[in-house]
N, CA, C and O atoms as a Tripos MOL2 file, in Angstrom:
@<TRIPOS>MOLECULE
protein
  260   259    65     0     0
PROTEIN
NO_CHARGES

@<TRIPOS>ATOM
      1 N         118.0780   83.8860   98.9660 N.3       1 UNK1
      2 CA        116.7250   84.3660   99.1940 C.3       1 UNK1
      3 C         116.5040   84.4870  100.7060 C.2       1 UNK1
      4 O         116.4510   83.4100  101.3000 O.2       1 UNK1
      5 N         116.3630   85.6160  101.4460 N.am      2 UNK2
      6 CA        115.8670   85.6420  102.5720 C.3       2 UNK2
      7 C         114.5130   85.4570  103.3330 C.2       2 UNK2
      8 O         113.6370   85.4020  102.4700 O.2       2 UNK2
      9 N         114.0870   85.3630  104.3100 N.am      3 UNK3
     10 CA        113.0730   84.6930  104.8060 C.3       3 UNK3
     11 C         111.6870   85.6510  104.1770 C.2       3 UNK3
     12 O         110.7210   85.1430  103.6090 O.2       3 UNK3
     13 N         111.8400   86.8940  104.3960 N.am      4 UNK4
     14 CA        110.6540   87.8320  103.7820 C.3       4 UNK4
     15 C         109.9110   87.1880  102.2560 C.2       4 UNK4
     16 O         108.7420   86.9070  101.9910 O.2       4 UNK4
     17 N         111.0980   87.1210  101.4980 N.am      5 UNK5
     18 CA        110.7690   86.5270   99.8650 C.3       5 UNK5
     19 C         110.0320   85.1750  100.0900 C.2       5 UNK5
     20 O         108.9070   84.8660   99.6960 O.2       5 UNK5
     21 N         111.0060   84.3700  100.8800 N.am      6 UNK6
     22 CA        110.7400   82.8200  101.0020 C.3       6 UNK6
     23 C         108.9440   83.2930  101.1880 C.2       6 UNK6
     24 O         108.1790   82.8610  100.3260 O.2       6 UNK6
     25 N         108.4240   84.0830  102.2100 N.am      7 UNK7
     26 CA        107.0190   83.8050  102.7140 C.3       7 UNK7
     27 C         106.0590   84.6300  101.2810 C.2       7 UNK7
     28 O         104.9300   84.4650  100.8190 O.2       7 UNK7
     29 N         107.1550   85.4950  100.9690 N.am      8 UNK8
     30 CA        106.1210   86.2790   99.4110 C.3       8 UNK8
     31 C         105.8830   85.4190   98.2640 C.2       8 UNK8
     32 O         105.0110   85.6700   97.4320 O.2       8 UNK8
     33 N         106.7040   84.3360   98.2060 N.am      9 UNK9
     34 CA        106.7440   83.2580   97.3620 C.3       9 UNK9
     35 C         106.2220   82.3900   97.9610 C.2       9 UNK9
     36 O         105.9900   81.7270   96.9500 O.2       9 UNK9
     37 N         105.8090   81.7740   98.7670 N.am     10 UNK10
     38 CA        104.7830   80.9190   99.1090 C.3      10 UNK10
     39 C         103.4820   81.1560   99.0450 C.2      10 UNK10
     40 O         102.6090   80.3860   98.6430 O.2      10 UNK10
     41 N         103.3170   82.7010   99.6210 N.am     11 UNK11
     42 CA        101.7380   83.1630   99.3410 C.3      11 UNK11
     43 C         101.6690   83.3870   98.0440 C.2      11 UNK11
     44 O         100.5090   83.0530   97.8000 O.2      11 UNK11
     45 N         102.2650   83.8220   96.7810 N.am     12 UNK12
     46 CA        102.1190   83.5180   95.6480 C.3      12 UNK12
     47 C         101.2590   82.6360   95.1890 C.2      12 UNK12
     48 O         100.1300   82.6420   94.6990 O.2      12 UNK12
     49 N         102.3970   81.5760   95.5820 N.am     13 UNK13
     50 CA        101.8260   79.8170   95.1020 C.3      13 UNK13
     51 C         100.6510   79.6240   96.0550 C.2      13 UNK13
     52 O          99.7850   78.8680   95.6160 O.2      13 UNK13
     53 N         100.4100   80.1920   97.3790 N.am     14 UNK14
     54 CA         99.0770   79.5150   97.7100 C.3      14 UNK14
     55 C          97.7550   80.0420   96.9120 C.2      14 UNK14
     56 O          96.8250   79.4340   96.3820 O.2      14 UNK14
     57 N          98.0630   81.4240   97.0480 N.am     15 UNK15
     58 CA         97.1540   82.2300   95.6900 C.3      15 UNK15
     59 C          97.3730   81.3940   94.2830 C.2      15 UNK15
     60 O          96.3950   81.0150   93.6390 O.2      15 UNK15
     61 N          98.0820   81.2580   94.0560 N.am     16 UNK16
     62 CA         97.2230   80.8090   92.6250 C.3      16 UNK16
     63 C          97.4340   79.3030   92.7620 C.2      16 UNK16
     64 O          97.7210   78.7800   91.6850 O.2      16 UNK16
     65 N          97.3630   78.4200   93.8580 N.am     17 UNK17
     66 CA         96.6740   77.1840   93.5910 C.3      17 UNK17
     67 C          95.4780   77.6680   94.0170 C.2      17 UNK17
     68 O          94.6220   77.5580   93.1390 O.2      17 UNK17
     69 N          94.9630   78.3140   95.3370 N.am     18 UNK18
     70 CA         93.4130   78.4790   95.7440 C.3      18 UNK18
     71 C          92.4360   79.3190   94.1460 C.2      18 UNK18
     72 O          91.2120   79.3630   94.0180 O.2      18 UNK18
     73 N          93.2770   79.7620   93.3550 N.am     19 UNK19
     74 CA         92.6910   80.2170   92.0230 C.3      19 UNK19
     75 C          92.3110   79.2870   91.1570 C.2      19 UNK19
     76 O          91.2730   79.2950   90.4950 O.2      19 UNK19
     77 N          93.4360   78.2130   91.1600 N.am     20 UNK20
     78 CA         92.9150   77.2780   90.1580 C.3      20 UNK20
     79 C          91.9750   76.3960   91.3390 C.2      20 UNK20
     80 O          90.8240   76.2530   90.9270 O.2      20 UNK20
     81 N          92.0920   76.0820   92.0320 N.am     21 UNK21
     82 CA         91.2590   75.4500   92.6490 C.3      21 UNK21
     83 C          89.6810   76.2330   92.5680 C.2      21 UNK21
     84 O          88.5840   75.7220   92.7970 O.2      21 UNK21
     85 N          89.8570   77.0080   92.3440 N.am     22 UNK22
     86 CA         88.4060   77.7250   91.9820 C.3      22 UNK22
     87 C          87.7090   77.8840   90.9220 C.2      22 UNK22
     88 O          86.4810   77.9660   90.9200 O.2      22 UNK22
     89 N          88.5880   77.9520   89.7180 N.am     23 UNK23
     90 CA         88.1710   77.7820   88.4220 C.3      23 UNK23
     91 C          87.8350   76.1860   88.1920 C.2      23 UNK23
     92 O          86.8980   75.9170   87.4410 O.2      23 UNK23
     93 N          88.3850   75.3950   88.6580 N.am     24 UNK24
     94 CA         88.5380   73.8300   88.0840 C.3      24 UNK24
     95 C          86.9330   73.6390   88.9800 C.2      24 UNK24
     96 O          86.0280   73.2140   88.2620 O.2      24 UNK24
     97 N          86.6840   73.8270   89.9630 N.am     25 UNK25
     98 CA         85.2140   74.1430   90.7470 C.3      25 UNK25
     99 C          84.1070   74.7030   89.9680 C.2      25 UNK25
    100 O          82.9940   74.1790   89.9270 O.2      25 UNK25
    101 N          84.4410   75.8100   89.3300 N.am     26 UNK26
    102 CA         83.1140   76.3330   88.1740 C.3      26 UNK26
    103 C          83.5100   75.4080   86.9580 C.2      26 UNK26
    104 O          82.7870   75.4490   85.9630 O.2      26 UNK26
    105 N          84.5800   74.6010   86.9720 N.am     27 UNK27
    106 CA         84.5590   74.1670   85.4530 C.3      27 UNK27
    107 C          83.6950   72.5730   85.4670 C.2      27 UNK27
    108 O          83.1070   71.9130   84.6110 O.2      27 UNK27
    109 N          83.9630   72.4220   86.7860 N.am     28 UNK28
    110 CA         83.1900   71.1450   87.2630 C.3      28 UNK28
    111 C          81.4720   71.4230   87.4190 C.2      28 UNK28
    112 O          80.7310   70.5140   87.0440 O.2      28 UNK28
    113 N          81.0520   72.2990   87.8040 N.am     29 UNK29
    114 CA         80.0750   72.4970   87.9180 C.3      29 UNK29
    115 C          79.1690   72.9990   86.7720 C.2      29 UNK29
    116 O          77.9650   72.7550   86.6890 O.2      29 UNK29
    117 N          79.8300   73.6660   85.9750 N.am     30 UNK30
    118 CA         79.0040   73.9530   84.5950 C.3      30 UNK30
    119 C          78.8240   72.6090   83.7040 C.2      30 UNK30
    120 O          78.0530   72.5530   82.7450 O.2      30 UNK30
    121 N          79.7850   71.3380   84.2260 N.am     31 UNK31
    122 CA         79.5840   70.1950   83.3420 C.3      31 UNK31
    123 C          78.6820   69.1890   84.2590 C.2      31 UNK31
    124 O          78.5050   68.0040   83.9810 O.2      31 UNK31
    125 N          78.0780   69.9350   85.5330 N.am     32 UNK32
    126 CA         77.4850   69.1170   85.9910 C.3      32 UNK32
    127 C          77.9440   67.7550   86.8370 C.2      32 UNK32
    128 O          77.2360   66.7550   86.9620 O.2      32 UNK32
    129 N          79.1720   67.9170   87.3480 N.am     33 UNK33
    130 CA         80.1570   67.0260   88.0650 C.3      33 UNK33
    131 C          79.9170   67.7400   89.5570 C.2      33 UNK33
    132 O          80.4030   68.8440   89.8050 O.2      33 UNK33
    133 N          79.3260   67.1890   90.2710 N.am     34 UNK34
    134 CA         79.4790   68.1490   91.2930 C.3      34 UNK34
    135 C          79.4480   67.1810   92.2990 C.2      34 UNK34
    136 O          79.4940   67.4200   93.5060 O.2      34 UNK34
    137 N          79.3340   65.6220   91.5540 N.am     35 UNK35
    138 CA         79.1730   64.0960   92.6560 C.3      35 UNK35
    139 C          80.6500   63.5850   92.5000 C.2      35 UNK35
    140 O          80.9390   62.5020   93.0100 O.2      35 UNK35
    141 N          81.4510   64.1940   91.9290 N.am     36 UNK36
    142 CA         82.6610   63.5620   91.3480 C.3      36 UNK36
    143 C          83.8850   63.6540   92.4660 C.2      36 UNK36
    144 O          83.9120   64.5310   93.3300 O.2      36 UNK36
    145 N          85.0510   62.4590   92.3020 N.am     37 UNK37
    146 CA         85.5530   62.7130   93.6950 C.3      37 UNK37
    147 C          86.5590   63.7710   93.3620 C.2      37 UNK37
    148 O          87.1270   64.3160   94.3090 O.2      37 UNK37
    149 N          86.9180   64.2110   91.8740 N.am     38 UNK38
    150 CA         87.4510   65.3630   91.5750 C.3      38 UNK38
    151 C          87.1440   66.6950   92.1540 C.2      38 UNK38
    152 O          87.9470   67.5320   92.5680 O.2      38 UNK38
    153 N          85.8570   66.7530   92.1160 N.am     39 UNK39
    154 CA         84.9280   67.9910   92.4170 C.3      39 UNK39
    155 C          85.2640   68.4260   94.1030 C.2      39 UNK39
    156 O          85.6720   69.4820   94.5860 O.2      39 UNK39
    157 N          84.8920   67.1070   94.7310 N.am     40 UNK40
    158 CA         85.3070   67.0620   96.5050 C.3      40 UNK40
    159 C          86.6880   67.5030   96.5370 C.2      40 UNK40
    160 O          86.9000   68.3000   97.4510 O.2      40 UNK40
    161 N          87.7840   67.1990   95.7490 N.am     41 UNK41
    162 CA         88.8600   67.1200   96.3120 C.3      41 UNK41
    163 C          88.9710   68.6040   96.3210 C.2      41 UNK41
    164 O          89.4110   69.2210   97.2910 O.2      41 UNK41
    165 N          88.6080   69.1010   95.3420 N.am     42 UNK42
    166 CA         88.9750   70.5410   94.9060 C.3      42 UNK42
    167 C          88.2120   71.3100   95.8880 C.2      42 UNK42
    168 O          88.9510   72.1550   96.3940 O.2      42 UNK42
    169 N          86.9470   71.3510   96.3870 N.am     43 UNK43
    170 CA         86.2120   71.2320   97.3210 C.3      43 UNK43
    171 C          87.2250   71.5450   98.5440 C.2      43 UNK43
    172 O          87.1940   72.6390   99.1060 O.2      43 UNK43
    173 N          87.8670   70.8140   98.8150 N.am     44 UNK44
    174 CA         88.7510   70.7720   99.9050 C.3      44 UNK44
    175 C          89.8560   71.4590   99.9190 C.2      44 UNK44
    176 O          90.0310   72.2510  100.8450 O.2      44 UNK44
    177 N          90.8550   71.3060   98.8870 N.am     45 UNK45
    178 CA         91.6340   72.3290   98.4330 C.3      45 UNK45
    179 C          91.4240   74.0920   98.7880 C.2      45 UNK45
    180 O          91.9950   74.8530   99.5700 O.2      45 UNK45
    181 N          90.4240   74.2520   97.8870 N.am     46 UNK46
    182 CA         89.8390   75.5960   98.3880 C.3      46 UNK46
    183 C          89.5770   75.8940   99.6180 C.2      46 UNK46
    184 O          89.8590   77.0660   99.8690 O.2      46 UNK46
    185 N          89.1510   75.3080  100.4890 N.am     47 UNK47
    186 CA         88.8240   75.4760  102.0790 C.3      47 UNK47
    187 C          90.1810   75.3680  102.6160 C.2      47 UNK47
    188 O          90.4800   76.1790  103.4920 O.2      47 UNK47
    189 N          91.2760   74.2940  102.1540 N.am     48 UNK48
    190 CA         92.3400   74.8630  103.1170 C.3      48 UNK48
    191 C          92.9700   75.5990  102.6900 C.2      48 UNK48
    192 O          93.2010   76.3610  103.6280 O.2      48 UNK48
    193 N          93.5460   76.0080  101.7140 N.am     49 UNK49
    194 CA         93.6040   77.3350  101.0910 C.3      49 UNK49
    195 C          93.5490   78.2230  101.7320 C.2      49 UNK49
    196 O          94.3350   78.7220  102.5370 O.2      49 UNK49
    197 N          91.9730   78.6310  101.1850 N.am     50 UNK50
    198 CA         91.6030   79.6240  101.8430 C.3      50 UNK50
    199 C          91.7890   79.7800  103.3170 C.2      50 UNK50
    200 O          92.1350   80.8560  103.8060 O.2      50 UNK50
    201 N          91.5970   78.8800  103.9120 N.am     51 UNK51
    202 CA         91.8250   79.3630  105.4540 C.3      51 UNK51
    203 C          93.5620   79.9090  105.8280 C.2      51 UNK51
    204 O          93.7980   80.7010  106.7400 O.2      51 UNK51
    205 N          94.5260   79.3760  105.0330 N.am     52 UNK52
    206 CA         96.1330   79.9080  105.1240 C.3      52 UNK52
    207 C          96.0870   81.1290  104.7950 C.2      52 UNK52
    208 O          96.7690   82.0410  105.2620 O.2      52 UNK52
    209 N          95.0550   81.2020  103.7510 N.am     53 UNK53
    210 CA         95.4130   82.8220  103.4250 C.3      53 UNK53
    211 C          94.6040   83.8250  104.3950 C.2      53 UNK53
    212 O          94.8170   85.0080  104.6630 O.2      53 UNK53
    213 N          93.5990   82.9330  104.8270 N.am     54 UNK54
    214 CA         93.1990   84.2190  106.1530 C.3      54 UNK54
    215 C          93.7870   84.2830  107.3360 C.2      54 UNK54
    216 O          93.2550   85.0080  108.1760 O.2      54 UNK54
    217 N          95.0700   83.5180  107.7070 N.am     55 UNK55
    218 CA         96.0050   83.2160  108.5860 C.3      55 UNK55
    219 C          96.6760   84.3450  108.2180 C.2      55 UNK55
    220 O          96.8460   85.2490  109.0370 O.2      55 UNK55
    221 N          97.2360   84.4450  106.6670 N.am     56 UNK56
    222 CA         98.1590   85.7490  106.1310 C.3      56 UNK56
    223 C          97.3010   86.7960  106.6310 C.2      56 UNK56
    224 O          97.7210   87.2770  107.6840 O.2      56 UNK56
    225 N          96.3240   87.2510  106.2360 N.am     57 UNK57
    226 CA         95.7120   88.2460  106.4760 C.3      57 UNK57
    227 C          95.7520   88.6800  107.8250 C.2      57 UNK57
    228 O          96.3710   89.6800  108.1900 O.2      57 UNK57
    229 N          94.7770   87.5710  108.9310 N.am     58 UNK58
    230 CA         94.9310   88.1200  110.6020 C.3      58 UNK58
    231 C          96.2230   87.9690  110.6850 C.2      58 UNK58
    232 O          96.4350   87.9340  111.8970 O.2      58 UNK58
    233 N          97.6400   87.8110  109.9030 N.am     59 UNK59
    234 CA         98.9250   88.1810  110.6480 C.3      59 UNK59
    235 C          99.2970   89.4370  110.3890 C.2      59 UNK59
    236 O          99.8820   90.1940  111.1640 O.2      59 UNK59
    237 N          98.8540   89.7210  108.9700 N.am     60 UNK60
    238 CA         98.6290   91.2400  108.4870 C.3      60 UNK60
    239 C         100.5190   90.6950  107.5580 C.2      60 UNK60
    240 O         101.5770   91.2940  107.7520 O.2      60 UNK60
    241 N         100.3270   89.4610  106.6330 N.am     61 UNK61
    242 CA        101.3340   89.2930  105.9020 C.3      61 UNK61
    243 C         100.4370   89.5630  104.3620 C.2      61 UNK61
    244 O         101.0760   90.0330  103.4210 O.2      61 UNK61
    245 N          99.2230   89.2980  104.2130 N.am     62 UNK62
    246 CA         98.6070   89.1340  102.8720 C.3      62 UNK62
    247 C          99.4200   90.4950  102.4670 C.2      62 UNK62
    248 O          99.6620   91.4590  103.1940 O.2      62 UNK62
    249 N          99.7540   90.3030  101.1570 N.am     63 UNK63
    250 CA         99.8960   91.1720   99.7570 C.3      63 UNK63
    251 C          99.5590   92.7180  100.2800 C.2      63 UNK63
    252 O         100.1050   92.9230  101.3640 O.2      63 UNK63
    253 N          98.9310   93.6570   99.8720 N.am     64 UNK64
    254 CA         98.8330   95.4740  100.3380 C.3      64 UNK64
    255 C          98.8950   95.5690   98.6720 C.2      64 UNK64
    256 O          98.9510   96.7380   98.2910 O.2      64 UNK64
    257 N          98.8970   94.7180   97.7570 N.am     65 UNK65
    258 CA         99.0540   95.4860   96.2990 C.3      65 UNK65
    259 C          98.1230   95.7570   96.0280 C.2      65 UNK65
    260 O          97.9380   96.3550   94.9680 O.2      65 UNK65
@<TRIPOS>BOND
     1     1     2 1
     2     2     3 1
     3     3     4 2
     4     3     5 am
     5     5     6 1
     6     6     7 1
     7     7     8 2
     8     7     9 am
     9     9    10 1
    10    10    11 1
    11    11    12 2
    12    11    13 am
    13    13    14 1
    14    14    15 1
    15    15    16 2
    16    15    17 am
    17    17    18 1
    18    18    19 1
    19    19    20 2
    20    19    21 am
    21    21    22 1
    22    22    23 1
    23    23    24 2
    24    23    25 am
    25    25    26 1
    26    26    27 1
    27    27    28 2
    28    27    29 am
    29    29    30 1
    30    30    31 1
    31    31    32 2
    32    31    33 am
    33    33    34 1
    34    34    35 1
    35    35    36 2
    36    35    37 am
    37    37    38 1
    38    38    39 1
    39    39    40 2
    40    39    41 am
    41    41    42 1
    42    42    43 1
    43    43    44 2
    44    43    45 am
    45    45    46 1
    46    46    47 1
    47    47    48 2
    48    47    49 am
    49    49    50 1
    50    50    51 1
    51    51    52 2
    52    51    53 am
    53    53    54 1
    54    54    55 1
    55    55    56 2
    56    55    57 am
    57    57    58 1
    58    58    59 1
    59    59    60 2
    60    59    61 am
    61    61    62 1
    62    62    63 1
    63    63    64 2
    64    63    65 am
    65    65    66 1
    66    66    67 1
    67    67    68 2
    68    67    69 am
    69    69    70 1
    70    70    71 1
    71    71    72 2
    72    71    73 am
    73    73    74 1
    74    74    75 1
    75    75    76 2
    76    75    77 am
    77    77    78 1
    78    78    79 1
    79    79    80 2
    80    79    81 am
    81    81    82 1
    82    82    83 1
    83    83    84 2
    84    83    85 am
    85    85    86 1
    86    86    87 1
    87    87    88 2
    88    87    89 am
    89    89    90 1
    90    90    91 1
    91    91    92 2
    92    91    93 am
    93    93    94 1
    94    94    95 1
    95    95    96 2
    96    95    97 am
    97    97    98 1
    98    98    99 1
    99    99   100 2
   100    99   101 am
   101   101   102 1
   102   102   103 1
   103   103   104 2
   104   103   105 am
   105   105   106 1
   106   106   107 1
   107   107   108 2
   108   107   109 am
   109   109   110 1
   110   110   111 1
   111   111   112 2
   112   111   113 am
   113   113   114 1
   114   114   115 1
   115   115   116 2
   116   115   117 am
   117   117   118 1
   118   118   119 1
   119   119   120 2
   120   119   121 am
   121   121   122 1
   122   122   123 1
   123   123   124 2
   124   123   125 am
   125   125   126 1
   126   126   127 1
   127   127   128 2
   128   127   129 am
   129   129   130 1
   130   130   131 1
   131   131   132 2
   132   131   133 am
   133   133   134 1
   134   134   135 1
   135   135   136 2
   136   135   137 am
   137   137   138 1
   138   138   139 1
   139   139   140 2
   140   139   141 am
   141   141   142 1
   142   142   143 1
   143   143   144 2
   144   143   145 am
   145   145   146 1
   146   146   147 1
   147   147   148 2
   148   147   149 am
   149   149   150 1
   150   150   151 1
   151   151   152 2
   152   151   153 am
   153   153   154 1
   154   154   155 1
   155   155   156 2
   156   155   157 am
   157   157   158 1
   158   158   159 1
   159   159   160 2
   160   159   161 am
   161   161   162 1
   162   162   163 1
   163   163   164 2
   164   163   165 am
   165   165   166 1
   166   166   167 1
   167   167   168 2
   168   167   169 am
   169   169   170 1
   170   170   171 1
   171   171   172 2
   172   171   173 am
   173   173   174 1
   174   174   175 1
   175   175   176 2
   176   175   177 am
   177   177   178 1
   178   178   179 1
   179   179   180 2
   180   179   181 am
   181   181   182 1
   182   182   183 1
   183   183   184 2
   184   183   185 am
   185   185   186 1
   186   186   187 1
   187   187   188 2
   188   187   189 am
   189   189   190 1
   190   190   191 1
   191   191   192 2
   192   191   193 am
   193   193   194 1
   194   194   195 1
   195   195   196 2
   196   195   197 am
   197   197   198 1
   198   198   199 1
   199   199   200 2
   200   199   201 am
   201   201   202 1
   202   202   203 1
   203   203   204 2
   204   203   205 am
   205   205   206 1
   206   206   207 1
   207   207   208 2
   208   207   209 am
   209   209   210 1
   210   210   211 1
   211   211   212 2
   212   211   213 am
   213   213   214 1
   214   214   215 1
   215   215   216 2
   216   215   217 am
   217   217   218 1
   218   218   219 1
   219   219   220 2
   220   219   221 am
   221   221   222 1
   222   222   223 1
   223   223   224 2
   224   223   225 am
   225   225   226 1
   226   226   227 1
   227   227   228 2
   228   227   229 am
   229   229   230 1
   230   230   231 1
   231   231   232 2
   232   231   233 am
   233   233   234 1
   234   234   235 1
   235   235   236 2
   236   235   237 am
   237   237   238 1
   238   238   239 1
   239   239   240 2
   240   239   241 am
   241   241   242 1
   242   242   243 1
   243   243   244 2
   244   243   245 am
   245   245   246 1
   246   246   247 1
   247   247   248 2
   248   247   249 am
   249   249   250 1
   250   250   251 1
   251   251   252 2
   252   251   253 am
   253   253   254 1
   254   254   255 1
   255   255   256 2
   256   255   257 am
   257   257   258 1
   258   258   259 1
   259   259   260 2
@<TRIPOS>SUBSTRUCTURE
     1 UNK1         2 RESIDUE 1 A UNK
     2 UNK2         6 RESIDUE 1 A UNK
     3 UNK3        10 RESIDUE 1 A UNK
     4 UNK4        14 RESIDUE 1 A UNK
     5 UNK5        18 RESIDUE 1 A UNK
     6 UNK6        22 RESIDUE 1 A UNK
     7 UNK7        26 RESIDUE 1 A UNK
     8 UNK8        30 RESIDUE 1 A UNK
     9 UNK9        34 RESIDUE 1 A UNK
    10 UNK10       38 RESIDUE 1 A UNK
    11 UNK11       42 RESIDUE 1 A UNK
    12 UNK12       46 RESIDUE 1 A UNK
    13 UNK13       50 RESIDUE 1 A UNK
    14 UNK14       54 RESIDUE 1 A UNK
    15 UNK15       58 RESIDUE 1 A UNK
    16 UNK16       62 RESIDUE 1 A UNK
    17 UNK17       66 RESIDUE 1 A UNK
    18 UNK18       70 RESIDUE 1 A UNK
    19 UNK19       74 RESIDUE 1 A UNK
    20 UNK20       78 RESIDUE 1 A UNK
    21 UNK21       82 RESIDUE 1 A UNK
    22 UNK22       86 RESIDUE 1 A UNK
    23 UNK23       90 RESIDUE 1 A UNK
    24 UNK24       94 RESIDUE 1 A UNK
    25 UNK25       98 RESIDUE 1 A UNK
    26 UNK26      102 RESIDUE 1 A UNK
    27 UNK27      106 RESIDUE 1 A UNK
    28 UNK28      110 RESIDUE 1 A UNK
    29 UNK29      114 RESIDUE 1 A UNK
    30 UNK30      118 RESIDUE 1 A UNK
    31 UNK31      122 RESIDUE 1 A UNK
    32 UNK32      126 RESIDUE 1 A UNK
    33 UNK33      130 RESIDUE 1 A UNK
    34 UNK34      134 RESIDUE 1 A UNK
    35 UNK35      138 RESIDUE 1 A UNK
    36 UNK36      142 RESIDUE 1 A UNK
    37 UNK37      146 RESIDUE 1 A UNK
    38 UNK38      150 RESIDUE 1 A UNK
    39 UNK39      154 RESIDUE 1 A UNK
    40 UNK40      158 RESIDUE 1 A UNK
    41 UNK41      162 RESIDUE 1 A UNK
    42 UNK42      166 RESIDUE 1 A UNK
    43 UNK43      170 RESIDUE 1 A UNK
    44 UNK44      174 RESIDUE 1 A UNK
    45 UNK45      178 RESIDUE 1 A UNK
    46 UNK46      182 RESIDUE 1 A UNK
    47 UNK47      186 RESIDUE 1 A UNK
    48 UNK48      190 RESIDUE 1 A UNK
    49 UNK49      194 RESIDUE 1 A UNK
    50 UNK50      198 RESIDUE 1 A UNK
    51 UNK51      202 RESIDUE 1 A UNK
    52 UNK52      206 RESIDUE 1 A UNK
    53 UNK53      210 RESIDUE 1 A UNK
    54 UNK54      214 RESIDUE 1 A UNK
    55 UNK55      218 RESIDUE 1 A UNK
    56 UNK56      222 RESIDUE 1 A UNK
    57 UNK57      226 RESIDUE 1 A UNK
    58 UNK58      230 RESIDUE 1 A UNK
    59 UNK59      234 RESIDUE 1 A UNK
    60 UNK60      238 RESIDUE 1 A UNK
    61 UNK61      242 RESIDUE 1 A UNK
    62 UNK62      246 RESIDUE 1 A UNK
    63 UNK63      250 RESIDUE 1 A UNK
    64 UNK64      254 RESIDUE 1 A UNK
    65 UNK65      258 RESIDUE 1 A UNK
């Protein structure tokens, strides 16, 4: 596997943990968990996440699909 794949396969996996980290967030919140230290963690998750993937983006590596 060369280095190009290695980074297409990582942003993969950061995309769909920052996905589930987003669903498990509305799933917490429709049950009204939103004091829970589950809720925070995920909370957090999503924010760093998200910020790697806007790292991809201002490098101009994010996805084009």
């Amino acid at each position: 596997m060369d280095t190009l794949e290695k980074y297409r396969k990582m942003h993969q996996d950061i995309l769909k943990r920052y996905e589930e980290a987003l669903k498990m967030i509305e799933t917490l919140k429709a049950e009204g968990k939103t004091k829970t230290i589950t809720f925070r963690e995920k909370l957090g998750e999503k924010g760093f996440y998200s910020r790697v993937l806007s790292m991809y983006d201002a490098y101009g590596i994010e996805d084009q699909e």
